[in-house]
Each structure stands twice: as structure tokens, then as C-alpha cells.
MIDOSE-1310 file (N, C-alpha, C; in nm, 2 decimals, decimal comma, always signed):
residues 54
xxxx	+14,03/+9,47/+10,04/+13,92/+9,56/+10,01/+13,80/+9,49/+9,94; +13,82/+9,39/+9,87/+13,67/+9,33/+9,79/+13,64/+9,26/+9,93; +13,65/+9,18/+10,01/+13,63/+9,13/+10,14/+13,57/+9,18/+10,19; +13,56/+9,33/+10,21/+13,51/+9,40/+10,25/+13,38/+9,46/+10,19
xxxx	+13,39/+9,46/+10,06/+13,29/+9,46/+9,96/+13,18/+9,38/+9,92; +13,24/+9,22/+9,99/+13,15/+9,15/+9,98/+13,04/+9,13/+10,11; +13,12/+9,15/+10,16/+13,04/+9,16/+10,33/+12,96/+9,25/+10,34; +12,99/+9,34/+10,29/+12,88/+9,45/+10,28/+12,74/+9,43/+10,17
xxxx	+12,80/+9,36/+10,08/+12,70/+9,31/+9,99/+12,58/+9,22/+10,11; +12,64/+9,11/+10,14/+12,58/+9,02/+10,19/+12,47/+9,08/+10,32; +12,56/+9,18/+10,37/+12,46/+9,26/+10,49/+12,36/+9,30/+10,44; +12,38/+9,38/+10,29/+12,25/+9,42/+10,23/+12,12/+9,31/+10,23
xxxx	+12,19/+9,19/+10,17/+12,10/+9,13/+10,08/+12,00/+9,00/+10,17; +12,09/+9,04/+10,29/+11,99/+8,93/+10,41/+11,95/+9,03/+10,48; +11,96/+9,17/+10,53/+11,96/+9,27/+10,60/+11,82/+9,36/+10,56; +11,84/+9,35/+10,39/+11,73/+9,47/+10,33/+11,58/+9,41/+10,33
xxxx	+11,59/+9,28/+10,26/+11,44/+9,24/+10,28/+11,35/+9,20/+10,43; +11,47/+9,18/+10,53/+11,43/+9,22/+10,68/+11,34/+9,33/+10,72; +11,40/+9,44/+10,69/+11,37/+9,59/+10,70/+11,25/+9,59/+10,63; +11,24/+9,56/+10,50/+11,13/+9,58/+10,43/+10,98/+9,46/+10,47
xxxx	+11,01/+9,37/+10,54/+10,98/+9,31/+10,61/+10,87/+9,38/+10,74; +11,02/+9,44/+10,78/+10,94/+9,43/+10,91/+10,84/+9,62/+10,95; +10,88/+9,68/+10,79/+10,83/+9,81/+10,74/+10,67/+9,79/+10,71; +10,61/+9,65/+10,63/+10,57/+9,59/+10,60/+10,42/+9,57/+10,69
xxxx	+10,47/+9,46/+10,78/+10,43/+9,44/+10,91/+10,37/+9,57/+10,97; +10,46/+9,64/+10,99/+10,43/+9,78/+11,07/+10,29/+9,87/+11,01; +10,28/+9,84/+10,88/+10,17/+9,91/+10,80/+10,03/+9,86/+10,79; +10,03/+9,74/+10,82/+9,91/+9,67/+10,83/+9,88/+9,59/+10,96
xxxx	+9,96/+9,62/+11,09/+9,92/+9,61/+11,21/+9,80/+9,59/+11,25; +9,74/+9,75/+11,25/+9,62/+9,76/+11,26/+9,52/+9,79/+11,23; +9,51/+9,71/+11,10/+9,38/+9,74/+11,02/+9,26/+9,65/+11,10; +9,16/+9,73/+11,08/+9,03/+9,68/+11,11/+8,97/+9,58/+11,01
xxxx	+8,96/+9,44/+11,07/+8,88/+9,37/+10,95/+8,76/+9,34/+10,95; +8,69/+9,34/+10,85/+8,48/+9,39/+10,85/+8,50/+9,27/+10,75; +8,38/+9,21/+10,82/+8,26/+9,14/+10,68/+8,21/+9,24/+10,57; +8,19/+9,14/+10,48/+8,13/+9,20/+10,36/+8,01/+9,30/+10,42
xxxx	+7,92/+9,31/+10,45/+7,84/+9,35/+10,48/+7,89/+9,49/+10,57; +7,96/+9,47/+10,69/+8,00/+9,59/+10,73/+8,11/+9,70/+10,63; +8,14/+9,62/+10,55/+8,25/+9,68/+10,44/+8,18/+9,81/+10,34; +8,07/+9,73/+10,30/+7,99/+9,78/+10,19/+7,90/+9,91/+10,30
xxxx	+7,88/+9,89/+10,39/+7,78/+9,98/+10,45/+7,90/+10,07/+10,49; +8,01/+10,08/+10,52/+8,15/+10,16/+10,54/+8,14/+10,29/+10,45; +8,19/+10,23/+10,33/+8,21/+10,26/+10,20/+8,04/+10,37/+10,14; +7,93/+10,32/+10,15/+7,84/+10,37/+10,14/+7,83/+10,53/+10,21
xxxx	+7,85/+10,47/+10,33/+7,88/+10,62/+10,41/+8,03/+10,68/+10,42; +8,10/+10,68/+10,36/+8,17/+10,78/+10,28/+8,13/+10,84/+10,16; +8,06/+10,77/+10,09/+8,06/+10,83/+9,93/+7,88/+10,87/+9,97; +7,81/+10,88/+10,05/+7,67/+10,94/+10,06/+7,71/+11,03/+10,10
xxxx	+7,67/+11,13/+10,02/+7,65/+11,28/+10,06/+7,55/+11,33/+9,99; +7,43/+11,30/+9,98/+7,33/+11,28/+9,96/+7,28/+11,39/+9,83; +7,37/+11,36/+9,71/+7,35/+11,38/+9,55/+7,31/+11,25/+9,52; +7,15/+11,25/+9,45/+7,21/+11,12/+9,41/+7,15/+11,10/+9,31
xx	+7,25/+11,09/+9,17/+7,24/+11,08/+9,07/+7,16/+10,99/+8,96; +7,07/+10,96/+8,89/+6,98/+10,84/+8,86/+6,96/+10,86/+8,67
């Protein structure tokens, strides 16, 4: 029965960070990547809604 216990341990512990791995991966596929410049001009046009506070 510990045999059994350990093996299962071991499936975890080479098995889990795989998964989280490849969970990982899956999340930042496909991000769009911008230059500074396209970034800032992004960003600008989300937060303009044209209050503008001074």
C-alpha cells in the first residue's frame, strides 16, 4: 500500500507542474504584442472618455 502511495506522489509531483505548465501556455498564446507607442495610445483610448480633469 505505501508503493502505491508513493507512486502516486511521484505522478503528482512530475505530472502537476506539467499541467500548470501547459495551463500557463494556454493563457498567454495570444496576446497581442505593441510597442511602446502603440501601447500608450491603447490605453489612452480606453480611459478617454472625454472628462478631463486639470
Amino acid at each position: 500500500m505505501s508503493g502505491l502511495f508513493v507512486l502516486l506522489i511521484l505522478v503528482f509531483v512530475v505530472v502537476g507542474p506539467l499541467v500548470l505548465f501547459a495551463l500557463i501556455q494556454s493563457e498567454t498564446s495570444g496576446t497581442e504584442v505593441l510597442d511602446r507607442g502603440d501601447a500608450e495610445r491603447q490605453v489612452r483610448n480606453d480611459t478617454d472618455d472625454g472628462d478631463r480633469r486639470e
